[in-house]
C-alpha positions in Angstrom: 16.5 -70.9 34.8 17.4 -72.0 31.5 13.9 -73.8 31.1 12.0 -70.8 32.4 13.7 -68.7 29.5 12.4 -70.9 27.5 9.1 -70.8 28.5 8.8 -67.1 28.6 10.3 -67.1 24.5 7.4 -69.8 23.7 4.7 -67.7 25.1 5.7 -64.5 23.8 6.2 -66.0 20.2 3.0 -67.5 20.5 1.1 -64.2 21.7 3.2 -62.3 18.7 2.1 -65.3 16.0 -1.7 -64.9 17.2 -1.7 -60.9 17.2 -0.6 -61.3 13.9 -2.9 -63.8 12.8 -5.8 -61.7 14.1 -4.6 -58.2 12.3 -5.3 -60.8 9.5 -8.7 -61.7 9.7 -12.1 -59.9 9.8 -12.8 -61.2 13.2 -9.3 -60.7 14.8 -9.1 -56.7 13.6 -12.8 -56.2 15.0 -11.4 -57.6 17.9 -8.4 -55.9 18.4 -10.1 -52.3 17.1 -12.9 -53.1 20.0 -10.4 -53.8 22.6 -8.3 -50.3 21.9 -11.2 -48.4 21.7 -12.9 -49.4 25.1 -9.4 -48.6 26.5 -9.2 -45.4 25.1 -12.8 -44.1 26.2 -12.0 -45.4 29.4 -9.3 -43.3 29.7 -9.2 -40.7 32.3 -9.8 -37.6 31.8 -7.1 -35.1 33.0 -7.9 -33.4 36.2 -6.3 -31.2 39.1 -5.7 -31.8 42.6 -8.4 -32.0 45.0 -8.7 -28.4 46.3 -5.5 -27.2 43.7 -5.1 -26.4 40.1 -4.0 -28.2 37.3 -2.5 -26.1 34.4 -2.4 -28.2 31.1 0.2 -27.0 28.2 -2.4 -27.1 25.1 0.3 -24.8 22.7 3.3 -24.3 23.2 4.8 -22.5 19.8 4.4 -19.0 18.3 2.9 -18.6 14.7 6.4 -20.0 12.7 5.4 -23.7 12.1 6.5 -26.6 13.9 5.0 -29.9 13.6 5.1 -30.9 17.4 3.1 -27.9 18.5 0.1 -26.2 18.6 -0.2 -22.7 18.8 -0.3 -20.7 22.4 -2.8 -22.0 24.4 -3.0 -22.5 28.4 -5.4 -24.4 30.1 -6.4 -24.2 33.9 -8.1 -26.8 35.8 -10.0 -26.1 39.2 -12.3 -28.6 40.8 -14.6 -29.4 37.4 -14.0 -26.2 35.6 -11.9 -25.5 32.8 -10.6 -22.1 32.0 -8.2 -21.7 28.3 -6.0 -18.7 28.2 -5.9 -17.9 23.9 -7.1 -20.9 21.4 -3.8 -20.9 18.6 -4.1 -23.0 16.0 -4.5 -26.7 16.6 -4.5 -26.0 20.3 -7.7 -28.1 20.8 -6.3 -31.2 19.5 -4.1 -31.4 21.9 -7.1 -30.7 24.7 -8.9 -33.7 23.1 -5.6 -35.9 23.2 -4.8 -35.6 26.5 -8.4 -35.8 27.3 -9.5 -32.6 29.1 -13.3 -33.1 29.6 -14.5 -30.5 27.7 -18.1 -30.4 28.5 -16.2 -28.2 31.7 -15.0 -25.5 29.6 -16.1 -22.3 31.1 -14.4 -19.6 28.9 -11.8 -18.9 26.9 -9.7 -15.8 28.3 -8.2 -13.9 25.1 -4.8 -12.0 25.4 -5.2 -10.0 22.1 -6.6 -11.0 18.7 -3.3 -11.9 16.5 -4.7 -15.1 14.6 -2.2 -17.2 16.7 -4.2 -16.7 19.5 -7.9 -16.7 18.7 -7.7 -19.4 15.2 -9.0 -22.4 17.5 -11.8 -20.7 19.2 -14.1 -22.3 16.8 -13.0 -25.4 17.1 -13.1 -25.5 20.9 -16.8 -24.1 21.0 -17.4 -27.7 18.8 -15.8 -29.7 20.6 -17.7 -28.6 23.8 -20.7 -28.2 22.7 -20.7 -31.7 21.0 -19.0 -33.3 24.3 -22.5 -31.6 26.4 -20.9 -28.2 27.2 -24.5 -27.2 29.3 -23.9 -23.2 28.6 -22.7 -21.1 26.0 -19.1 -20.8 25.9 -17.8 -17.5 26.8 -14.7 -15.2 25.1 -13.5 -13.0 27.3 -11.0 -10.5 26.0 -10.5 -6.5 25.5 -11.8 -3.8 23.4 -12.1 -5.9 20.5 -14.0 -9.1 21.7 -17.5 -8.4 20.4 -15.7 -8.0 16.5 -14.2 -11.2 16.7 -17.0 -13.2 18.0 -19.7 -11.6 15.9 -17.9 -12.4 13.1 -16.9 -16.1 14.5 -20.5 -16.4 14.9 -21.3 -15.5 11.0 -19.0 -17.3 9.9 -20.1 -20.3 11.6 -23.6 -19.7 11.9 -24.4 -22.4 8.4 -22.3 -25.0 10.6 -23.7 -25.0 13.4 -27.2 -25.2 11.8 -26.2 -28.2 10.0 -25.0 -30.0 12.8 -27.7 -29.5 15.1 -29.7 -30.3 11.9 -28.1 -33.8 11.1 -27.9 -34.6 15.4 -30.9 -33.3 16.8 -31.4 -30.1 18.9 -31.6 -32.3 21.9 -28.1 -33.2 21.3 -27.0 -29.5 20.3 -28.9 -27.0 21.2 -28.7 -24.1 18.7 -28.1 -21.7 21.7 -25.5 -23.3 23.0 -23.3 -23.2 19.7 -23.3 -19.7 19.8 -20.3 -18.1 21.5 -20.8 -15.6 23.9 -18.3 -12.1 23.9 -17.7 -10.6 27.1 -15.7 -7.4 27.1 -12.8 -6.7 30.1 -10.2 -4.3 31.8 -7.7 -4.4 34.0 -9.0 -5.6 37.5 -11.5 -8.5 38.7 -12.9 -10.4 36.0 -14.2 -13.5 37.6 -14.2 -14.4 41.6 -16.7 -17.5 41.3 -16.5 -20.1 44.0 -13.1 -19.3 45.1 -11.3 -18.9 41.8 -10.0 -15.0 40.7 -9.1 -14.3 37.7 -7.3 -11.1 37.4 -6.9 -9.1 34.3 -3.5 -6.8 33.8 -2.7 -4.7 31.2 0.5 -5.5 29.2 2.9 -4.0 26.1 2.9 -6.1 23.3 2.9 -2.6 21.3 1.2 -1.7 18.4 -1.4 -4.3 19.4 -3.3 -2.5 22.1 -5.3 -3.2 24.1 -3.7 -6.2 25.4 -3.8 -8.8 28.9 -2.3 -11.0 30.8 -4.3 -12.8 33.1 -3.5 -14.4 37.0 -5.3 -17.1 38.1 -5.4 -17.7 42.2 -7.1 -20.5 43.8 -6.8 -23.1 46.9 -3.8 -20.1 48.3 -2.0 -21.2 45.0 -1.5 -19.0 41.5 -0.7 -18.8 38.2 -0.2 -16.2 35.8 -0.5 -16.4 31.9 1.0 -13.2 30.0 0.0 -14.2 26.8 2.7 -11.6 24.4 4.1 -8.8 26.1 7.6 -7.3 26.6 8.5 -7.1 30.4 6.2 -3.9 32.0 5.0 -2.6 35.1 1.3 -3.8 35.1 3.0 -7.5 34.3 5.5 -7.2 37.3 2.8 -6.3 39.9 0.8 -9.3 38.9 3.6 -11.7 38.8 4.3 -10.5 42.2 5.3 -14.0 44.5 3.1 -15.7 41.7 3.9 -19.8 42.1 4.1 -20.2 38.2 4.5 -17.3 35.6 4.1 -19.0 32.2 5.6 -16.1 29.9 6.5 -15.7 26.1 9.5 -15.8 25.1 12.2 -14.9 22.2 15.7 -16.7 21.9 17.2 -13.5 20.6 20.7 -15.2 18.9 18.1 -17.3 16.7 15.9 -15.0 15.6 19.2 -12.3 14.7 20.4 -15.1 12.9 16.9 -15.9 11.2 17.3 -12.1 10.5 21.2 -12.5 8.9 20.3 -15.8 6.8 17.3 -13.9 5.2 18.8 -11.2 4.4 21.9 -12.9 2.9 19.6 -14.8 1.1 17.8 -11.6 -0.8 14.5 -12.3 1.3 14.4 -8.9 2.8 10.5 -9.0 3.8 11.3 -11.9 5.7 14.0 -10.0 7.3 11.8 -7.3 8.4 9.6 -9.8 9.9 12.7 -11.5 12.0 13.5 -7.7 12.8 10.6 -6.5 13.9 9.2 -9.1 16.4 11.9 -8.8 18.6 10.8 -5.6 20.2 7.5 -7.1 21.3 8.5 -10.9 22.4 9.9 -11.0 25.7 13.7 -11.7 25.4 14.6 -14.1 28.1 17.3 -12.6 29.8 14.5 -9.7 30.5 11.9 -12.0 31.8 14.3 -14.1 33.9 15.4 -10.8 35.7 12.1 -9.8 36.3 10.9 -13.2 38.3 13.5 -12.9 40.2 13.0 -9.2 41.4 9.2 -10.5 41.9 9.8 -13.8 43.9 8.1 -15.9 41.3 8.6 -19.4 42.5 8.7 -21.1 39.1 9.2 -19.8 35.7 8.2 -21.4 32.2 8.4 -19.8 28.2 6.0 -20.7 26.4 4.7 -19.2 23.0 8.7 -20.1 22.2 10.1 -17.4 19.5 10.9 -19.8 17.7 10.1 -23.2 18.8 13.9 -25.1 19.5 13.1 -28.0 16.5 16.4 -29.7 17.0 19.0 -30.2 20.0 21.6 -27.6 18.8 18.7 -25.0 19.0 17.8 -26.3 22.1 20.8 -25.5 23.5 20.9 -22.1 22.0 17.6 -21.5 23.8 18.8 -22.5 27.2 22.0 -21.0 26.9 20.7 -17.8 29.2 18.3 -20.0 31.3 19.4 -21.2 34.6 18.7 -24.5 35.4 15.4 -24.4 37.2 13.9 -22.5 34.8 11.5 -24.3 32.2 11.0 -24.4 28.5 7.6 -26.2 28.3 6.0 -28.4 25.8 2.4 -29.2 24.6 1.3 -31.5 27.1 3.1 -30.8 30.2 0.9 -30.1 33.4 1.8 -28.3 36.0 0.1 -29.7 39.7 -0.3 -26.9 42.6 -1.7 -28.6 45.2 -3.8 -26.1 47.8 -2.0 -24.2 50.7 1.8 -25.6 49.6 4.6 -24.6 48.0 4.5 -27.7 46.1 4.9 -27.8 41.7 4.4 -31.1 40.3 5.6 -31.2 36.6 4.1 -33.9 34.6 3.6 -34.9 30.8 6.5 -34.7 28.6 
């Protein structure tokens, strides 16, 4: 034993001495740069279960900073489509990350246009487009989509041209860098080879018009509310829905935010802390609802604010039972087809 010990310590010291010889050298980095490169393009990209769907966490925090999240952002996976429910800031860093293949992305299903929830939509058209996106990548939202793409579009426009300039329209087609608005109610919006997407209305009052949106596919769904206060139109959608992935407001933070900035003579802050919390949902609200609904599994996302340490952590989870989820950028959510099965992944 004692001389297999020692044999193991040689060989690892002498593995350790040559990786550190070769970070040293011109040769030994290309090497090593090579060697994690090839393993990182190799890497899978992420993708559901055969028949199921796979619902990726792409933003997880609501509009006060937090340097471990992106802004709300949802992604669902079915077959070799990909579906984003609202493109928050720095969501799409987080697609490419993980990898999603985002040459799949369909559309990107808009809740309502606060910046928090539209500021990557830019950034995802790129990102598909350069990864060989084949169509034009459609925003689907309320009243109000054709504004914010028009002017997406302007803003964009001397981008685009460059790129497909510098690359080649072969590469990027100027077409396909254009994004595409497409205006919705409440009902039907998509029923394309056995995906619906539902649209519901919801309160998130004064922003109006404003949707959730339900995803059902394989005899498994999901519904995203985007910002809303609990309401009738969201209870009828969430209705035995497998996963309801919800806003939410820890109500003792944010009254305490409220208290310290007002103590602290920043009143307009104050007002702010004051007045989202009639237009988050609290969780004690939301939690009531699933269960008067029969949602099998509930998870807050779009966290008001985002817990950034442990005792804030605990604060948030103080009203949350035990099998309900906070979730964070990354986490995936497996439903396979005709079960009652949720397989939580990521971290």
């Amino acid at each position: 034993m004692r001389t297999l010990l020692i044999t193991i310590g040689a060989v690892v010291a002498l593995a350790l001495v040559a990786f550190l010889v070769a970070t040293r050298t011109e040769s030994g980095q290309n090497a090593l740069l090579n060697a994690a490169l090839s393993a990182r393009m190799a890497e899978p990209s992420q993708s559901p279960p055969e028949g199921g769907v796979r619902v990726f966490m792409c933003g997880t925090a609501s509009p006060l900073p937090i340097r471990e999240r992106a802004q709300a952002c949802v992604a669902i996976l079915v077959d070799e489509r990909i579906y984003v429910v609202d493109a928050g800031m720095a969501s799409h860093e987080t697609t490419v990350l993980a990898p999603l293949a985002l040459e799949n992305l369909r559309a990107i299903f808009v809740t309502h246009y606060h910046s928090d929830h539209i500021a990557d939509i830019p950034e995802f058209n790129l990102v598909s487009w350069v990864a060989g996106r084949p169509q034009p990548l459609q925003i689907i939202g309320p009243g109000g989509v054709e504004t914010v793409v028009s002017g997406l579009n302007r803003a964009y426009a001397l981008d685009n041209s460059y790129r497909t300039g510098h690359h080649g329209a072969d590469l990027l087609p100027p077409e396909l860098g254009r994004l595409e608005a497409r205006t919705v109610e409440e009902g039907v919006v998509l029923d394309e080879d056995g995906l619906v997407v539902t649209a519901f209305a919801v309160n998130h009052a004064p922003v109006a018009p404003a949707l959730g949106y339900r995803f059902d596919y394989g005899g498994r769904s999901v519904v995203v509310t985007g910002d809303t206060i609990v309401s009738d139109g969201l209870e009828s959608a969430a209705q035995d829905v497998d996963l309801l992935l919800s806003d939410g407001l820890s109500t003792p933070i944010v009254q305490a935010m409220e208290g310290a900035a007002r103590a602290s003579g920043q009143d307009r802050r104050a007002k702010i802390f004051l007045d989202i919390q009639d237009y988050h949902a609290s969780v004690r609200s939301m939690i009531e609802m699933a269960e008067r609904v029969n949602v099998g599994q509930l998870g807050f996302y779009h966290l008001v604010p985002s817990p950034q340490n442990s005792l804030m952590e605990r604060i948030w989870r103080r009203d949350l039972p035990s099998d309900v989820m906070l979730t964070n950028d990354f986490m995936t959510f497996d439903l396979p087809p005709n079960s009652d099965a949720l397989i939580v992944g990521g971290p």
